[in-house]
N, C-alpha and C positions, 0 to 999 in steps of 0.2 A: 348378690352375695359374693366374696370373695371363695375363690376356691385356686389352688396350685394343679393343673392341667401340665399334664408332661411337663413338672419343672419346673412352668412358668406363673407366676403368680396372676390369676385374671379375676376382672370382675363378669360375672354371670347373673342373668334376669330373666333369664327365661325357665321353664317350667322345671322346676326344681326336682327333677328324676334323673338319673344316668341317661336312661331314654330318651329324655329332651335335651339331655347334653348333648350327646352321639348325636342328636336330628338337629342341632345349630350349627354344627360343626361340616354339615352338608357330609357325612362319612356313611360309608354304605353298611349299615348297623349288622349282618350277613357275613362280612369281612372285617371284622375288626373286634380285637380281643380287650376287656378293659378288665381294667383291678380300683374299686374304691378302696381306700384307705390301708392297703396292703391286703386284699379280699380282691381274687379271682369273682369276678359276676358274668356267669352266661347271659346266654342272649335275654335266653325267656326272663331272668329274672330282673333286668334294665328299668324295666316299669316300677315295680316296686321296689327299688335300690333307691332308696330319698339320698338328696341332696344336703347338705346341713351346709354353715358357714363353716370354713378354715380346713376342708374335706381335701383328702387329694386325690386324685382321679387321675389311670393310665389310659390313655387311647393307643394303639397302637395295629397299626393297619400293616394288610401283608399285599405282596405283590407279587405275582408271579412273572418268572424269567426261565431262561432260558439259555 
């Protein structure tokens, strides 16, 4: 399915959840804040956050410095 990931327009084939998004993207699911479609999604709810085609999805990972 097509989906827009940070911006960029991708195709996606893997388990059609937020939750297998974040887990393709090798991203530490603990540290990292997403928003489908303009929609804040916690962690817990990742699983149950379907995927549809033409969906847009924020990943956005923190880091800590110093």
């Amino acid at each position: 399915m097509e989906l827009t990931v940070n911006g960029e327009n991708t195709d996606y084939d893997g388990e059609a959840t937020l939750a297998g998004l974040v887990a393709s993207m090798d991203a530490d699911p603990e540290r990292v804040a997403t928003m489908l479609n303009d929609e804040i999604v916690k962690q817990e709810g990742r699983a149950a956050a379907a995927l549809s085609e033409g969906d847009r999805v924020e990943i956005l990972s923190f880091a800590g410095g110093g």
